[in-house]
PDB file of N, CA, C and O in Angstrom:
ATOM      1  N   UNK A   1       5.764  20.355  13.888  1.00  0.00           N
ATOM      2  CA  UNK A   1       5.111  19.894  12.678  1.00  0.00           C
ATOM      3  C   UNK A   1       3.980  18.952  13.065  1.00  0.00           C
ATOM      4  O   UNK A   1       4.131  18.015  13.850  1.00  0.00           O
ATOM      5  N   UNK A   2       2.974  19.226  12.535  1.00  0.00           N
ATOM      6  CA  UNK A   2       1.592  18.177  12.948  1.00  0.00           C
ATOM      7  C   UNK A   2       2.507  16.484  12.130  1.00  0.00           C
ATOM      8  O   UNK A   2       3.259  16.154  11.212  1.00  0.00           O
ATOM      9  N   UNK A   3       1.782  15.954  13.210  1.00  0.00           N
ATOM     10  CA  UNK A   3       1.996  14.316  13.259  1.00  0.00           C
ATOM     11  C   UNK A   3       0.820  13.179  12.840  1.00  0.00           C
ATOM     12  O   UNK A   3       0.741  12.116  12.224  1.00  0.00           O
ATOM     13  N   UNK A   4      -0.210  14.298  13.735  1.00  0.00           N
ATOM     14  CA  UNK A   4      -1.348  13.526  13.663  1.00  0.00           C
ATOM     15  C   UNK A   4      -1.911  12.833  12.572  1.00  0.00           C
ATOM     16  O   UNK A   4      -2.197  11.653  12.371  1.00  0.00           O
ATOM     17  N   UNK A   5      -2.024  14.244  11.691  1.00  0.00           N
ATOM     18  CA  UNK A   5      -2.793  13.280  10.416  1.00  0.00           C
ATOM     19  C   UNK A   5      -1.573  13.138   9.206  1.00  0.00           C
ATOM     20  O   UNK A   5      -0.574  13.797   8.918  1.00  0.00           O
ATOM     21  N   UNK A   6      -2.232  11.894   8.665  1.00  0.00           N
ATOM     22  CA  UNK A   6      -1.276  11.353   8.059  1.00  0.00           C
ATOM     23  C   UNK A   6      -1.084  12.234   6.533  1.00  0.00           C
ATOM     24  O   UNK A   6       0.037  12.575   6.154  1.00  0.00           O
ATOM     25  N   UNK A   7      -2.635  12.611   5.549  1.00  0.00           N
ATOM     26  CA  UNK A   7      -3.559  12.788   4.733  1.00  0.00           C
ATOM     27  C   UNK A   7      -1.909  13.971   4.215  1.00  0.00           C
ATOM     28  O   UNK A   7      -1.139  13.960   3.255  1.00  0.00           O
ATOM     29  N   UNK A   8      -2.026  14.743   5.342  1.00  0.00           N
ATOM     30  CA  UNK A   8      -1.209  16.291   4.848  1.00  0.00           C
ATOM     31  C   UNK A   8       0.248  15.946   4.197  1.00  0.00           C
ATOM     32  O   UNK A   8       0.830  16.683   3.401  1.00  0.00           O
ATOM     33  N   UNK A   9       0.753  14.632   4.703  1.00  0.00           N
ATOM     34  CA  UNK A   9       1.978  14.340   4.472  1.00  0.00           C
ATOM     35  C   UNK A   9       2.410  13.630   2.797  1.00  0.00           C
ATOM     36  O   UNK A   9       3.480  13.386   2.239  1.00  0.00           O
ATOM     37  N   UNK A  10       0.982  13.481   2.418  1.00  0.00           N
ATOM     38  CA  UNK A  10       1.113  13.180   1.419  1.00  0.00           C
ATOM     39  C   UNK A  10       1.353  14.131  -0.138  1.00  0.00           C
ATOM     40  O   UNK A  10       1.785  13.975  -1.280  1.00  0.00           O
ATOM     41  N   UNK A  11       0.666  15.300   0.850  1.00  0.00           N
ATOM     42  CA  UNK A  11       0.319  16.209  -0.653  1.00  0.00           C
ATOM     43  C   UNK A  11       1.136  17.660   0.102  1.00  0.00           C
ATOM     44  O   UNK A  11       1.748  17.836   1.156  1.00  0.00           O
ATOM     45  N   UNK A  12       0.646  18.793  -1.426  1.00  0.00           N
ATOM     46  CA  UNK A  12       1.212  20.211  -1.615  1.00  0.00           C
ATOM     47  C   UNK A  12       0.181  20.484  -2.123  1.00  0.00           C
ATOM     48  O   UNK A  12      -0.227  19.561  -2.830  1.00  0.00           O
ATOM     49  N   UNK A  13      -0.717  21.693  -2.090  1.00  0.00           N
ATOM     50  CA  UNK A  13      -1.314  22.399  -3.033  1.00  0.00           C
ATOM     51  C   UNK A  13      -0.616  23.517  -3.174  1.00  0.00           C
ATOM     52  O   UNK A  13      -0.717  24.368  -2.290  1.00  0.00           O
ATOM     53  N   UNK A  14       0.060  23.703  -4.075  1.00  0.00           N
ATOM     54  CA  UNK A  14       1.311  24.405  -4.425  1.00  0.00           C
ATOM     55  C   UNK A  14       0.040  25.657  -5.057  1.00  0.00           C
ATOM     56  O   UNK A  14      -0.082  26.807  -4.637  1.00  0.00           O
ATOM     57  N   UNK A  15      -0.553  25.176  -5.851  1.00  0.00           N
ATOM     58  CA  UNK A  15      -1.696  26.674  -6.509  1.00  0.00           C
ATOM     59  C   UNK A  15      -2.175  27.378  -5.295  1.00  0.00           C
ATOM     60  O   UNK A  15      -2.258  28.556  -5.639  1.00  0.00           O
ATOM     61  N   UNK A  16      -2.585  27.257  -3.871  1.00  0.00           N
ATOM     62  CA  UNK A  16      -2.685  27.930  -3.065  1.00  0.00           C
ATOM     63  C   UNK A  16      -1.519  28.514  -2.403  1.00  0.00           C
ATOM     64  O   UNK A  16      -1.698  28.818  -1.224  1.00  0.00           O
ATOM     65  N   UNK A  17      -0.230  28.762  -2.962  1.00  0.00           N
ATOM     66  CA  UNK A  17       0.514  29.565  -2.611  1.00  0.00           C
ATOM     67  C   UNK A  17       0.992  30.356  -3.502  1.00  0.00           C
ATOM     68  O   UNK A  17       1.974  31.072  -3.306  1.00  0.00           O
ATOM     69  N   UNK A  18       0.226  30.294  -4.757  1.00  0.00           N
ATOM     70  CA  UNK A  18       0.999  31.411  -5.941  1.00  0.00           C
ATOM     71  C   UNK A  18       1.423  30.566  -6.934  1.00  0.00           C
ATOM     72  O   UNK A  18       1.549  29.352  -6.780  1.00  0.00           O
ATOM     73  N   UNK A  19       1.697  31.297  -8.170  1.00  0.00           N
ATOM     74  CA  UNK A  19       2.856  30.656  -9.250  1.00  0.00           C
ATOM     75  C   UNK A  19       4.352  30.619  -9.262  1.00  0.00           C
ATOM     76  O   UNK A  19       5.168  30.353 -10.145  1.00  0.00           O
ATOM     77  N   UNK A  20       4.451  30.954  -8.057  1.00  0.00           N
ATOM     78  CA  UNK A  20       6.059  30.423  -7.920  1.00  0.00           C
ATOM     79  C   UNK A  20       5.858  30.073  -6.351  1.00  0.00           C
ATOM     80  O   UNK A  20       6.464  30.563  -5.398  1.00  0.00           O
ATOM     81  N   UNK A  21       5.092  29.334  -6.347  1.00  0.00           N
ATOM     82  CA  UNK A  21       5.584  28.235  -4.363  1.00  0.00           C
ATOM     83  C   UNK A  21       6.560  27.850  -4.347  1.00  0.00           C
ATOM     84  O   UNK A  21       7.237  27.964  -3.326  1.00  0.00           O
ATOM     85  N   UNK A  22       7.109  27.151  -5.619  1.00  0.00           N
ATOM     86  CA  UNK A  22       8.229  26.489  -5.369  1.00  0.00           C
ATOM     87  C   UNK A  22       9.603  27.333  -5.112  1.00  0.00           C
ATOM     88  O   UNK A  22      10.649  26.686  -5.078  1.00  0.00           O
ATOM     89  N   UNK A  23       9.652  28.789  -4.923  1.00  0.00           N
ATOM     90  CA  UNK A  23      10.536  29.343  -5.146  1.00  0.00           C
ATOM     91  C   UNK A  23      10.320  29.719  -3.759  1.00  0.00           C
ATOM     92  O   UNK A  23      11.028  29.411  -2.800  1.00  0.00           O
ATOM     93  N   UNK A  24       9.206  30.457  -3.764  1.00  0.00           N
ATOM     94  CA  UNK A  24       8.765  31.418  -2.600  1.00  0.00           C
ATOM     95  C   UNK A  24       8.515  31.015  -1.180  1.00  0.00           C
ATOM     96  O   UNK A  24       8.420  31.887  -0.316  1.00  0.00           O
ATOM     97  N   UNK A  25       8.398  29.680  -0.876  1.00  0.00           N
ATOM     98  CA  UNK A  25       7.472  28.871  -0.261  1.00  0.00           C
ATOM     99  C   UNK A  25       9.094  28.779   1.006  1.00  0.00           C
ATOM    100  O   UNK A  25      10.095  28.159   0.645  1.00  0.00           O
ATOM    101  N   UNK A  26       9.033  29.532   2.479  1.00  0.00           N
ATOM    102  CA  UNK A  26       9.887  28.751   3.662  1.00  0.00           C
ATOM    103  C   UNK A  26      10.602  27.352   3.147  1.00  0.00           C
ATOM    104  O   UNK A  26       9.837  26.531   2.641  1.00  0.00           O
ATOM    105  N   UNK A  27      11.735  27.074   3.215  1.00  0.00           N
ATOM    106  CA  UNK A  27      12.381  25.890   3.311  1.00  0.00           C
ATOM    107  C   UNK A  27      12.317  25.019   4.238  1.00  0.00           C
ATOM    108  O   UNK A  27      12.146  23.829   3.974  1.00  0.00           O
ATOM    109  N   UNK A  28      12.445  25.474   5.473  1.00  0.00           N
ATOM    110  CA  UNK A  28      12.250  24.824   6.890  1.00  0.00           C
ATOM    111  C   UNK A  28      11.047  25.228   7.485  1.00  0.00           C
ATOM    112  O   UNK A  28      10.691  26.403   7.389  1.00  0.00           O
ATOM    113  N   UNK A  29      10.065  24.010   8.368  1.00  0.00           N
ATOM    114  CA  UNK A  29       9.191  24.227   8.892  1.00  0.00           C
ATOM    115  C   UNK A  29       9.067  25.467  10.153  1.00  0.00           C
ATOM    116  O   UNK A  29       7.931  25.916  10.304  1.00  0.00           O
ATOM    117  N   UNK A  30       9.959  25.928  10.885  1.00  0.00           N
ATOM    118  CA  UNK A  30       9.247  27.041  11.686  1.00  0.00           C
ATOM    119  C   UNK A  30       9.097  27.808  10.794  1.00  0.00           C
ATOM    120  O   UNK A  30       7.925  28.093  10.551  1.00  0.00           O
ATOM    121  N   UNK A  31      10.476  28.642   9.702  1.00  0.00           N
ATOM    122  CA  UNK A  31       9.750  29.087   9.360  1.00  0.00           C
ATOM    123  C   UNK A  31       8.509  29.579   8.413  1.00  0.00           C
ATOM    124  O   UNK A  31       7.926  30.640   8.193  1.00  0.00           O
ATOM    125  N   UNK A  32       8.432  28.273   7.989  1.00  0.00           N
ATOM    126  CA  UNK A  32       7.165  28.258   7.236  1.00  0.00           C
ATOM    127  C   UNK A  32       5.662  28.486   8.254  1.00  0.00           C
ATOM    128  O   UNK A  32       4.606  28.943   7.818  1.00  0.00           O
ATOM    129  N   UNK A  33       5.863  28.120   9.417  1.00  0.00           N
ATOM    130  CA  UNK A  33       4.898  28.452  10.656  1.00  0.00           C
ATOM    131  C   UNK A  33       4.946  29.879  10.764  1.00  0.00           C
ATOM    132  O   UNK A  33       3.922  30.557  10.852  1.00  0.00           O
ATOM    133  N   UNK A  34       6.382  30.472  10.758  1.00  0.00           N
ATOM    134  CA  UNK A  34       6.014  31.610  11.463  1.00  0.00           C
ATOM    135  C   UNK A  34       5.601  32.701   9.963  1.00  0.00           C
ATOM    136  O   UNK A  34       5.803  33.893  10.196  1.00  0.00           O
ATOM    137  N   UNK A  35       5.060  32.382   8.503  1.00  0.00           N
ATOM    138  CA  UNK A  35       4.442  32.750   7.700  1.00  0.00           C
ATOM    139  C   UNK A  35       3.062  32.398   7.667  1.00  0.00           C
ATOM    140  O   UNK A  35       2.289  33.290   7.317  1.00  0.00           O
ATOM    141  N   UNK A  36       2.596  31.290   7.957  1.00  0.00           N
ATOM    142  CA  UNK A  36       1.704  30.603   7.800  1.00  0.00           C
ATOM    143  C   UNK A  36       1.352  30.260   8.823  1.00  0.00           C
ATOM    144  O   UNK A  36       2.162  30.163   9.744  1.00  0.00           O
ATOM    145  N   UNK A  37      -0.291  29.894   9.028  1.00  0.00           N
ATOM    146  CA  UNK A  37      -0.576  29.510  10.843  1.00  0.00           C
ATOM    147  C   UNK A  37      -0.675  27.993  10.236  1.00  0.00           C
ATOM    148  O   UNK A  37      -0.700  27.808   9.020  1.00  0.00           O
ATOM    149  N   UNK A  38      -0.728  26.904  11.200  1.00  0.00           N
ATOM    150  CA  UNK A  38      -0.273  25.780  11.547  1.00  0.00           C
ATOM    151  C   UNK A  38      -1.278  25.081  10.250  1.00  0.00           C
ATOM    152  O   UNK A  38      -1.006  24.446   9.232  1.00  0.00           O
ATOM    153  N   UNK A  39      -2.432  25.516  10.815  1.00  0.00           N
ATOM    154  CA  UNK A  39      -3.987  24.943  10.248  1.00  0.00           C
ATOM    155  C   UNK A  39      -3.811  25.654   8.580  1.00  0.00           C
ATOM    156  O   UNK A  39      -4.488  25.236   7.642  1.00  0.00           O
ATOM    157  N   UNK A  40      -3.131  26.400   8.485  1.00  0.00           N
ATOM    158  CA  UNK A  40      -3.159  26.736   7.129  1.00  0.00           C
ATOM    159  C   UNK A  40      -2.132  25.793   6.263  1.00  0.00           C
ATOM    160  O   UNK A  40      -2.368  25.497   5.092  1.00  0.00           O
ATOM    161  N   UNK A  41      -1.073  25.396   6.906  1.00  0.00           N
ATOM    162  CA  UNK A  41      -0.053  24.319   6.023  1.00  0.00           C
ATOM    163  C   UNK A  41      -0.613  23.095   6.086  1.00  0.00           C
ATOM    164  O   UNK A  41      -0.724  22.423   5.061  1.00  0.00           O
ATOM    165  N   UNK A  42      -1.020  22.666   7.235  1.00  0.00           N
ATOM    166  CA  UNK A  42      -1.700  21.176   7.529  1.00  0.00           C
ATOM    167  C   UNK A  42      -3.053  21.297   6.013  1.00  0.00           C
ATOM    168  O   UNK A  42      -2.991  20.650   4.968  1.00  0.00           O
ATOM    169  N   UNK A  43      -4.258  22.425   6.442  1.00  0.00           N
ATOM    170  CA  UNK A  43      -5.143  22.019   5.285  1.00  0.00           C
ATOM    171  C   UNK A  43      -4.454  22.093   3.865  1.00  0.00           C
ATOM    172  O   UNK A  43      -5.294  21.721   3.047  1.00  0.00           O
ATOM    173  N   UNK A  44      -3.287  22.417   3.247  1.00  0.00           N
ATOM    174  CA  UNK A  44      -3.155  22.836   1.999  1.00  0.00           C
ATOM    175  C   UNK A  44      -1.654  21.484   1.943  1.00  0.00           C
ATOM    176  O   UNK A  44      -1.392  21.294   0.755  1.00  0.00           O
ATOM    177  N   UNK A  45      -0.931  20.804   2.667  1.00  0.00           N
ATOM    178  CA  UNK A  45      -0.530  19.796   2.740  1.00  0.00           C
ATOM    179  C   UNK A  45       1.183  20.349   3.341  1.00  0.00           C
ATOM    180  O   UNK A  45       1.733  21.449   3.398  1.00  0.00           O
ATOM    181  N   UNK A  46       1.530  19.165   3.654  1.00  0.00           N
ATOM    182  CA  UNK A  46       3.206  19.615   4.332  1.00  0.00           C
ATOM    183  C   UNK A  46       4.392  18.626   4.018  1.00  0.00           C
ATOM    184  O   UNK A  46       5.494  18.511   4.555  1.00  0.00           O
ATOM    185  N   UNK A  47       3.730  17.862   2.840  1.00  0.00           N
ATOM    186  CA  UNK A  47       5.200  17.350   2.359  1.00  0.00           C
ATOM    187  C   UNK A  47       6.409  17.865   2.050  1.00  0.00           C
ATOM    188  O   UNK A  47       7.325  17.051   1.932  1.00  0.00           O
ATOM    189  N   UNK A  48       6.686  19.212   1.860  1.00  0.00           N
ATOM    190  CA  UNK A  48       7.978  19.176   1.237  1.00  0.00           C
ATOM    191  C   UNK A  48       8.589  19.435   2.806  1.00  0.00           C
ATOM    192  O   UNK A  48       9.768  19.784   2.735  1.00  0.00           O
ATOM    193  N   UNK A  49       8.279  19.384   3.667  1.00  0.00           N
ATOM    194  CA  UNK A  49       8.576  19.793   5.191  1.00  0.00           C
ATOM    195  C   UNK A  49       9.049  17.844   5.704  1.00  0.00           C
ATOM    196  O   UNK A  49       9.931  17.315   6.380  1.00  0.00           O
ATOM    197  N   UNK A  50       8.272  17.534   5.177  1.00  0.00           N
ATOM    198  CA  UNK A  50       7.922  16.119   5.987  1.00  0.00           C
ATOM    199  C   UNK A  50       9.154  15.158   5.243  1.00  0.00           C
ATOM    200  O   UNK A  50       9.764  14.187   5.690  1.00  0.00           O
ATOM    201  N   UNK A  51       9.226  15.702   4.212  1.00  0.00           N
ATOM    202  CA  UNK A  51      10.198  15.161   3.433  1.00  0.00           C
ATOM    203  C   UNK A  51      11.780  15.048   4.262  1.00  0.00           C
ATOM    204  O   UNK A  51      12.577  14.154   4.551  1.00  0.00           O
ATOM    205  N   UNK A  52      11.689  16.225   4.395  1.00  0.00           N
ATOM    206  CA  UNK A  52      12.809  16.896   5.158  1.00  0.00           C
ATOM    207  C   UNK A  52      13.137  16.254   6.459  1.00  0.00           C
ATOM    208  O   UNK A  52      14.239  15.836   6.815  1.00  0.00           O
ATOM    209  N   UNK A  53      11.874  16.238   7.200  1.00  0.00           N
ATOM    210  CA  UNK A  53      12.004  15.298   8.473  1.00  0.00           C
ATOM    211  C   UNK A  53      12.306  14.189   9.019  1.00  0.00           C
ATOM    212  O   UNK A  53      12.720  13.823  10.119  1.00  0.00           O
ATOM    213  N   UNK A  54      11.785  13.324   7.229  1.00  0.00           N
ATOM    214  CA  UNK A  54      11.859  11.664   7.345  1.00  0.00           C
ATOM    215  C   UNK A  54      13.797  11.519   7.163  1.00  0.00           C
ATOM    216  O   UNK A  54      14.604  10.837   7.795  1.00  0.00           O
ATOM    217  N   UNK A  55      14.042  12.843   5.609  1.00  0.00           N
ATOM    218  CA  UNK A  55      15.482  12.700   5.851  1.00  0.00           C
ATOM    219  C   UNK A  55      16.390  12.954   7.173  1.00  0.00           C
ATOM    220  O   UNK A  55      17.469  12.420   7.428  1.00  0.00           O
ATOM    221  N   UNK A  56      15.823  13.714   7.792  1.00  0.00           N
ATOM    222  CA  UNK A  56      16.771  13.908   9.328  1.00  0.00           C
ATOM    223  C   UNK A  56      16.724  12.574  10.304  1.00  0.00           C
ATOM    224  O   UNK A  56      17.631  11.998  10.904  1.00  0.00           O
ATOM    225  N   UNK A  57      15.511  12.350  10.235  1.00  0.00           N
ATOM    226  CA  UNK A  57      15.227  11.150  10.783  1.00  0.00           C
ATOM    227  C   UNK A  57      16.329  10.132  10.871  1.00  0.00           C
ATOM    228  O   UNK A  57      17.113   9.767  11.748  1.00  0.00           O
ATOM    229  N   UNK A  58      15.958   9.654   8.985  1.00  0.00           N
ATOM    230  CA  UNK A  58      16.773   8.515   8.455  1.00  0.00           C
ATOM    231  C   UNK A  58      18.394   8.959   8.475  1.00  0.00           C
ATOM    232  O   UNK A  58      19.315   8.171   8.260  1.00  0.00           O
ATOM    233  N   UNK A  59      18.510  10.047   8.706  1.00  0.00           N
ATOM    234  CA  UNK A  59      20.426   9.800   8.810  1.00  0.00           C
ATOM    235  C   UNK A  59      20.460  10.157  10.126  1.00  0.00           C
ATOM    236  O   UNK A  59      21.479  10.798  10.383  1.00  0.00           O
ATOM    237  N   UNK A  60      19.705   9.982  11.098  1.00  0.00           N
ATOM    238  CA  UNK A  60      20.011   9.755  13.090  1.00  0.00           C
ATOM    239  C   UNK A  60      20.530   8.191  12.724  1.00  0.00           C
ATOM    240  O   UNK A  60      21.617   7.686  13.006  1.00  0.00           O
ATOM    241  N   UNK A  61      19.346   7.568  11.975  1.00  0.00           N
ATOM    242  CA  UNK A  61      19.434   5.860  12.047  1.00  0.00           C
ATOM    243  C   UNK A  61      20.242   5.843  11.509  1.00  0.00           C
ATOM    244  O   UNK A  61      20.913   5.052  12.170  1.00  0.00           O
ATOM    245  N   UNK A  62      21.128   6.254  10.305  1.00  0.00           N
ATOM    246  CA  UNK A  62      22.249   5.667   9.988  1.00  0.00           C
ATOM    247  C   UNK A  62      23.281   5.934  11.248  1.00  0.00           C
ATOM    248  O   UNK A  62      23.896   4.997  11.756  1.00  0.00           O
ATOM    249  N   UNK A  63      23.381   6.943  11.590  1.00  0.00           N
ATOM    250  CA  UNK A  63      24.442   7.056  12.707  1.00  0.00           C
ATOM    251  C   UNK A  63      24.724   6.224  14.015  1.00  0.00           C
ATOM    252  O   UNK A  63      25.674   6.141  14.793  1.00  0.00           O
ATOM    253  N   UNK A  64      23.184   5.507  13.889  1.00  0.00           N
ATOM    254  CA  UNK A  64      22.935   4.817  15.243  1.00  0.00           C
ATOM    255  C   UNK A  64      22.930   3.343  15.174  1.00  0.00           C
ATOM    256  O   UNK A  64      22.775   2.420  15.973  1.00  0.00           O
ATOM    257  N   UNK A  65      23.219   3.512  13.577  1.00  0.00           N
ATOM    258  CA  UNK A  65      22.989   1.705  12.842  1.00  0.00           C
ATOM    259  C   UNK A  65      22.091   1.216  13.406  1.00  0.00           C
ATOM    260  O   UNK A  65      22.289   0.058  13.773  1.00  0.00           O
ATOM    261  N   UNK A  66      20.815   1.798  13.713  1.00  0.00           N
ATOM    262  CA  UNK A  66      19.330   1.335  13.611  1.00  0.00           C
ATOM    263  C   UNK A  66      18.458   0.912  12.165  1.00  0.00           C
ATOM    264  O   UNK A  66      17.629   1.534  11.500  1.00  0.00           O
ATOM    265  N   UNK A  67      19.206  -0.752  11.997  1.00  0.00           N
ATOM    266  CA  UNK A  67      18.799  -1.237  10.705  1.00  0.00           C
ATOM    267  C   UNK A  67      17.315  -1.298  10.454  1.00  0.00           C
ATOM    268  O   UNK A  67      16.835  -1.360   9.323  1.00  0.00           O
ATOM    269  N   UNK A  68      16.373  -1.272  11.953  1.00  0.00           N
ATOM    270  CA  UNK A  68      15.089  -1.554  11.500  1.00  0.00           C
ATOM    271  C   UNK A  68      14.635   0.277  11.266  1.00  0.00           C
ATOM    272  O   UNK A  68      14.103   0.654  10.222  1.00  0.00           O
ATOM    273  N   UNK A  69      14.882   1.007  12.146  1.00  0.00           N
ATOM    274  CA  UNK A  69      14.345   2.272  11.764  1.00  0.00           C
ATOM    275  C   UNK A  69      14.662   2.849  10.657  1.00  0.00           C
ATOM    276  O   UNK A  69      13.947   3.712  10.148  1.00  0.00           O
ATOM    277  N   UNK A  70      16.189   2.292   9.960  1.00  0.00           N
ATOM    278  CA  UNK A  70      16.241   2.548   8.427  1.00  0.00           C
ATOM    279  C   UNK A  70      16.070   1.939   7.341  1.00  0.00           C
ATOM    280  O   UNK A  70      16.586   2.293   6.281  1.00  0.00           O
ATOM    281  N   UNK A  71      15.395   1.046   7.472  1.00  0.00           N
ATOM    282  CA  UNK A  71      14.646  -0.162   6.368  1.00  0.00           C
ATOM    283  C   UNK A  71      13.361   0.717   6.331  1.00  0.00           C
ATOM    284  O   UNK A  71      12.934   1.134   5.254  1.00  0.00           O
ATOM    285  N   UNK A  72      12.429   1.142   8.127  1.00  0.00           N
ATOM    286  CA  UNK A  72      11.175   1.909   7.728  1.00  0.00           C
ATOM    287  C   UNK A  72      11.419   3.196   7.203  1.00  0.00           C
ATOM    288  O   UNK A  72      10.863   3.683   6.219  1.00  0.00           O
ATOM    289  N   UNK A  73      12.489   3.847   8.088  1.00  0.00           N
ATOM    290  CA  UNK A  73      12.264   5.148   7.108  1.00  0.00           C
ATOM    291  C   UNK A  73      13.027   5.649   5.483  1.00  0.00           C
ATOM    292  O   UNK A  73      12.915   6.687   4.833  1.00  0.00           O
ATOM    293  N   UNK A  74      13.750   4.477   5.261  1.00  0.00           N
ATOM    294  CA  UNK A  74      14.244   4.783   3.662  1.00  0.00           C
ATOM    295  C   UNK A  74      12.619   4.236   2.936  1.00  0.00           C
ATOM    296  O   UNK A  74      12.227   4.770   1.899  1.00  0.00           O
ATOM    297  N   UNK A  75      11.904   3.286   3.535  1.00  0.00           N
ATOM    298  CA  UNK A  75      10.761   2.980   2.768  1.00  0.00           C
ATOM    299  C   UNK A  75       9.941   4.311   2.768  1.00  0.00           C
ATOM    300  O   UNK A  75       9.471   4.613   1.671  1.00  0.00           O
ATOM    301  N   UNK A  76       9.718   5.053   3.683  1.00  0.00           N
ATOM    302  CA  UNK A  76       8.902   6.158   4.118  1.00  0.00           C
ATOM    303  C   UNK A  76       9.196   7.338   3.172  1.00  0.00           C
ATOM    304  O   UNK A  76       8.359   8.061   2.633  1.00  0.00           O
ATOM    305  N   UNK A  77      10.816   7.415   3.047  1.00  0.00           N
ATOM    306  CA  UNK A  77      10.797   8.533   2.151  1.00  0.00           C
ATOM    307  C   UNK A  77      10.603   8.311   0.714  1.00  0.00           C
ATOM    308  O   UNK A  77      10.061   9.157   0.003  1.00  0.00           O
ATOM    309  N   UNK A  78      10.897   7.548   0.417  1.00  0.00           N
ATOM    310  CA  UNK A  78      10.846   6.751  -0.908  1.00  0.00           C
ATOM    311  C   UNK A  78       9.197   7.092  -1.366  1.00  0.00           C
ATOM    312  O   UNK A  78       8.877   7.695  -2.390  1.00  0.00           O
ATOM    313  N   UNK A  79       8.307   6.573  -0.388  1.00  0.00           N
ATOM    314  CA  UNK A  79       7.313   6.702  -0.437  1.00  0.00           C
ATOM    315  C   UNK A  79       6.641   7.995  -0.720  1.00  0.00           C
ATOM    316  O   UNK A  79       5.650   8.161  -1.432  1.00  0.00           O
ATOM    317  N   UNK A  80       7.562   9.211   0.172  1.00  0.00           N
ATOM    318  CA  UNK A  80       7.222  10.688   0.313  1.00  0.00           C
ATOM    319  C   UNK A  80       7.646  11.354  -1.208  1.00  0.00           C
ATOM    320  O   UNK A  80       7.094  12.411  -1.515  1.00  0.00           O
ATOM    321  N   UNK A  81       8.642  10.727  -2.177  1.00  0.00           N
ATOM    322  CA  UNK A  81       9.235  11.346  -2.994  1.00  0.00           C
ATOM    323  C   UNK A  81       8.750  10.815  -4.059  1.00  0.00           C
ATOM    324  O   UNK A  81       8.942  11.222  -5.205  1.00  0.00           O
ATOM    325  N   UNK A  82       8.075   9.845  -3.719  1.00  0.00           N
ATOM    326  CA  UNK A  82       7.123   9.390  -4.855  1.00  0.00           C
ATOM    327  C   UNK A  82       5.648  10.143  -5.528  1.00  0.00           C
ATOM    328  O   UNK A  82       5.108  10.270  -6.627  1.00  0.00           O
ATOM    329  N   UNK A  83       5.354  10.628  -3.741  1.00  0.00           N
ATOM    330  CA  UNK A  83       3.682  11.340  -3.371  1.00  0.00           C
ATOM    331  C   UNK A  83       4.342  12.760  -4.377  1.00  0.00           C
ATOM    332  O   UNK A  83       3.690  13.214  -5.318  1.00  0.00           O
ATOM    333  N   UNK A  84       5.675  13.300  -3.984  1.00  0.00           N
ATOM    334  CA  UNK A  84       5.731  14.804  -5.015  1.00  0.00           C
ATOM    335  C   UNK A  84       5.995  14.321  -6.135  1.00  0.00           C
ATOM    336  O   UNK A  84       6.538  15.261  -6.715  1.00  0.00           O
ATOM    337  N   UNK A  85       5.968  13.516  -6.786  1.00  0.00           N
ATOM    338  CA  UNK A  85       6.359  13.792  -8.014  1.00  0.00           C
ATOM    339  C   UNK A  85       4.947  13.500  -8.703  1.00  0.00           C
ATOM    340  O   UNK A  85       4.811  14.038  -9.801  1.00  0.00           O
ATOM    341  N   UNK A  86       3.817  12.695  -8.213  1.00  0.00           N
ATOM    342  CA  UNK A  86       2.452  12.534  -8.566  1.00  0.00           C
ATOM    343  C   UNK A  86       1.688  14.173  -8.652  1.00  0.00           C
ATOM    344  O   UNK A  86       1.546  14.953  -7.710  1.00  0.00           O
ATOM    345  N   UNK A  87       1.307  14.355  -9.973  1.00  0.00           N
ATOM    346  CA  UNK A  87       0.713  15.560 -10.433  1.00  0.00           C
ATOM    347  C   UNK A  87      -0.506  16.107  -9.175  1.00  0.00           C
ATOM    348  O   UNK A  87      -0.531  17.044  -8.377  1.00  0.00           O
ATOM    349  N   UNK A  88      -1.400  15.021  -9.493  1.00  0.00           N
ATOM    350  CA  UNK A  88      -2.527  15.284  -8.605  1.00  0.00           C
ATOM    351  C   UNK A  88      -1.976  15.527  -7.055  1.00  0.00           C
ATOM    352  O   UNK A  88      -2.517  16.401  -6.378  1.00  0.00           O
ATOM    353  N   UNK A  89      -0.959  14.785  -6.543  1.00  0.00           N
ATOM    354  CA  UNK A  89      -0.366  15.550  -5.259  1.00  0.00           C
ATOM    355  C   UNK A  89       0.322  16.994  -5.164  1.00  0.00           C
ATOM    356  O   UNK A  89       0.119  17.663  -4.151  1.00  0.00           O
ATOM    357  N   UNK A  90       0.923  17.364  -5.928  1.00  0.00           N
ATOM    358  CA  UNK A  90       1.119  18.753  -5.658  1.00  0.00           C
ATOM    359  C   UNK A  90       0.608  19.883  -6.610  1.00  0.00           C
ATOM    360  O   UNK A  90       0.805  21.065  -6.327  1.00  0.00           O
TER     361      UNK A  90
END
């Protein structure tokens, strides 16, 4: 999953995948790669992927009782689940 830029993690352009993305659209990032080339999810956005990631993330840290990595990443997703529910983001 691209890391680099931050911009993609924020949004979905869900209208560039049809009227039902939300149905149709890979659940998990490969294989949403192996539908889509890399540069095509990155320009059109990869939150509902990233979403996913911050949650895997954040329950390593619970397991590891890494209080600071789960103070940042419950803020992070919080943050991510905020960006989908904003119209203009997806």
């Amino acid at each position: 999953m691209p890391l680099k830029g931050k911009p993609p993690r924020h949004y979905i352009d869900l209208d560039h995948y049809g009227d039902s993305a939300w149905q149709t659209l890979p659940r998990y990032w490969l294989d949403a790669e192996a539908e889509y080339t890399t540069d095509t999810l990155t320009a059109y956005g990869i939150l509902p992927w990233h979403l996913l990631r911050v949650k895997e993330q954040l329950t390593d840290a619970f397991m590891q009782k890494d209080i600071k990595s789960i103070l940042r990443l419950s803020a992070d997703l919080g943050h991510r689940v905020g960006d989908a529910h904003v119209p203009l983001h997806c």
